[in-house]
KOLDOKE-360091 format. One record per residue (C-alpha): residue in three letters; x negated, y, z negated. Coordinates in steps of 0.5 Angstrom, whole numbers, plus 500, padded with zeros to 3 digits. Example, Ala and Ser with C-alpha at 12.3 -4.5 7.8 and 13.67 -1.06 7.14 Angstrom:
REM residues 2
ala475491484/ser473498486/
This chain:
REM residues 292
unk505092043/unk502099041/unk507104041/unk504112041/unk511116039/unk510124040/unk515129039/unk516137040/unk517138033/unk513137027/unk517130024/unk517125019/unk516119022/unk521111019/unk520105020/unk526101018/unk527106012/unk519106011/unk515112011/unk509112016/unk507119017/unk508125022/unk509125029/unk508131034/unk504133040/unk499129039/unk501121039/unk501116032/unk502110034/unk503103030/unk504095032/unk511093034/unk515087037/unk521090041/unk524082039/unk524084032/unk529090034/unk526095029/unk530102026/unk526107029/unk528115025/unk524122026/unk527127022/unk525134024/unk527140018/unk533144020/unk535138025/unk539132026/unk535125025/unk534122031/unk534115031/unk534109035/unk533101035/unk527099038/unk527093042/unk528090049/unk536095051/unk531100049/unk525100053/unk529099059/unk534105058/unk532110053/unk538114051/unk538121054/unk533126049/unk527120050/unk522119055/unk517113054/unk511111059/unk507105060/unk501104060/unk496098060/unk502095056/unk502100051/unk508104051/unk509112049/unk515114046/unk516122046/unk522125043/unk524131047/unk531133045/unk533135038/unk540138035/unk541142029/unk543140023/unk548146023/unk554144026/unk557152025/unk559155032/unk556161033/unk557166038/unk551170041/unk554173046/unk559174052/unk559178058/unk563179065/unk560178072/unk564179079/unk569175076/unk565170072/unk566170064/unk559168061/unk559166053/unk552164050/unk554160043/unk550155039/unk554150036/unk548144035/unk545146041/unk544152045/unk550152050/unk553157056/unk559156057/unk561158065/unk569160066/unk571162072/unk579163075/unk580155076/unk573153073/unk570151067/unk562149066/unk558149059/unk551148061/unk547146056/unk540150055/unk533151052/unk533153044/unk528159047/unk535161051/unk538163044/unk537170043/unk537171051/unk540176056/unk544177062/unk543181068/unk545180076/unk539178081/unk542180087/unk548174088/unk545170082/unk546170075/unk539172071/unk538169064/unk532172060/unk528171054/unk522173051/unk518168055/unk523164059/unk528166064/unk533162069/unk537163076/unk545160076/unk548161081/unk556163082/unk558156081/unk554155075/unk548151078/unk542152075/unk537153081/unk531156077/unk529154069/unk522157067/unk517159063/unk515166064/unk515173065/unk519177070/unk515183072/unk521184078/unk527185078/unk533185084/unk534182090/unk527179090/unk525176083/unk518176081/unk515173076/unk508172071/unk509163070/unk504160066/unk503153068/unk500150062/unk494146066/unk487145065/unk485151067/unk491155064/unk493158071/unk498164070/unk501165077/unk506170080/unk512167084/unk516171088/unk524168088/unk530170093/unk536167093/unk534162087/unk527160092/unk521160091/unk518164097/unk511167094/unk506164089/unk499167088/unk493166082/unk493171077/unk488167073/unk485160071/unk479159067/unk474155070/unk473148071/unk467145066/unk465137067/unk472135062/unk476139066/unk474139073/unk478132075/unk484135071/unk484142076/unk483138081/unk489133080/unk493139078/unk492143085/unk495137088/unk500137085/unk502145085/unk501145092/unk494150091/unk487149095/unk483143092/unk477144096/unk473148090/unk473141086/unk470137091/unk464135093/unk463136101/unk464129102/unk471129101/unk472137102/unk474134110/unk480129107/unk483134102/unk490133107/unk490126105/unk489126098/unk496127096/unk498122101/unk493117097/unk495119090/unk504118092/unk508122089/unk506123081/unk509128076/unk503130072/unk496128071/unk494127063/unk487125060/unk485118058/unk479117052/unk475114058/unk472121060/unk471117067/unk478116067/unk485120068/unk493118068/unk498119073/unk504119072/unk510117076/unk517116076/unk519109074/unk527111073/unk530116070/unk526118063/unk521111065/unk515113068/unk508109069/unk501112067/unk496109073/unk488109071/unk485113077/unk477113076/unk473119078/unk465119080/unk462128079/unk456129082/unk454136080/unk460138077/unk464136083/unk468130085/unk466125090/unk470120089/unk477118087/unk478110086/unk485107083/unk483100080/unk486093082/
């Protein structure tokens, strides 16, 4: 089976103790048997390895922090998850909110442990959250860093985890989200009470030949007008494409530039990439066809 293995950081890549190179955002991949049960380890500096056995218990449930994804019998093993070698608990901050004491530590990982009178929550958090603040929006708790912000609620639920940039605060937040698509959407999204109930383009760049099938997929998926990247042909069906395609999570590039991957959820943290051809004339789509 070939196997692609990704990462969110830059790792050395083992094979039962054998070198076999870097592994990152863009995929390496090698010849496995998951008969054969290999020991897998990434090693990320200041991290602690993560490893794994690659063979048949792993391909039908990864272990939490790995997300694989078929595709015609190939398979992509993308590491999400990494923990800090350090295992000292520091603490960053700890702050007091109508009746809830919030403390932001890592130890590991970036950890915000939630205490109310009867209750005690640690919600786990991005490594971008490490050097965060904290503030009231309206009833909800707001978390913000640099580029990336998050809403709890009074009970510790999460409700909104994001990229971005708040440009709002109070009652009604606002905020500038980069979508990190084809076109590098940036949108301004208006929330209250934790829902989303505004969103508007800033900016995107325009479509090229490479990129249109891209955009137009991605406009599907962020519920935006599909129309500009449809041929008149299909401009009148553009309702019905969403209930054509399903319900996939992302769409990805495929070395056919004919060719595009949709990704759906299989089970949890398992999903398919299925083929979908895709005919331009003129820079616009039309035709989209998902093979036998």
């Amino acid at each position: 089976m070939r196997v692609y293995f990704l990462s969110d950081l830059p790792c050395a890549f083992f094979v039962n103790g054998m070198h076999l190179g870097q592994v990152d955002s863009f995929a390496r991949s090698v010849e496995l048997a998951a008969m054969d049960g290999v020991f897998c380890e990434c090693k990320a500096p200041g991290y602690a390895p993560v490893r794994f056995r690659f063979d048949e218990d792993f391909l039908f449930a990864p272990p939490e922090g790995i997300e694989l994804y078929f595709h015609r019998g190939a398979v992509a093993v993308h590491i999400t998850d990494f923990v800090r070698a350090d295992p000292t608990l520091r603490v960053v901050w700890q702050k007091h909110f109508a009746g809830c004491l919030l403390t932001l530590c890592v130890q590991g990982r970036v950890i915000l442990n939630f205490e109310q009178e009867r209750s005690f929550l640690q919600i786990p958090l991005p490594f971008a959250f490490e050097n965060s603040r904290a503030s009231l929006a309206g009833d909800l708790i707001l978390l913000e860093s640099n580029f990336s912000f998050c809403l709890i609620d009074r009970s510790g639920k999460i409700l909104v985890l994001r990229d971005g940039t708040i440009v709002e605060r109070g009652e009604a937040l606002i905020a500038d989200i980069p979508l990190h698509d084809a076109l590098s959407h940036i949108t301004r999204c208006r929330y209250e009470r934790g829902k989303l109930k505004e969103c508007s383009i800033l900016s995107a760049r325009a479509p090229n030949q490479t990129t249109v099938a891209l955009a137009l997929l991605e406009s599907i998926l962020a519920g935006f007008d599909p129309t500009p990247y449809l041929a008149p042909v299909l401009t009148g069906k553009a309702e019905l494409l969403r209930e054509f395609l399903g319900e996939f999570r992302a769409v990805v590039p495929l070395p056919n530039p004919d060719t595009v991957g949709l990704v759906y959820l299989r089970r949890p943290r398992i999903y398919d990439v299925r083929d979908l051809h895709i005919t331009l004339e003129n820079g616009k789509v039309t035709n989209l066809q998902q093979p036998d």
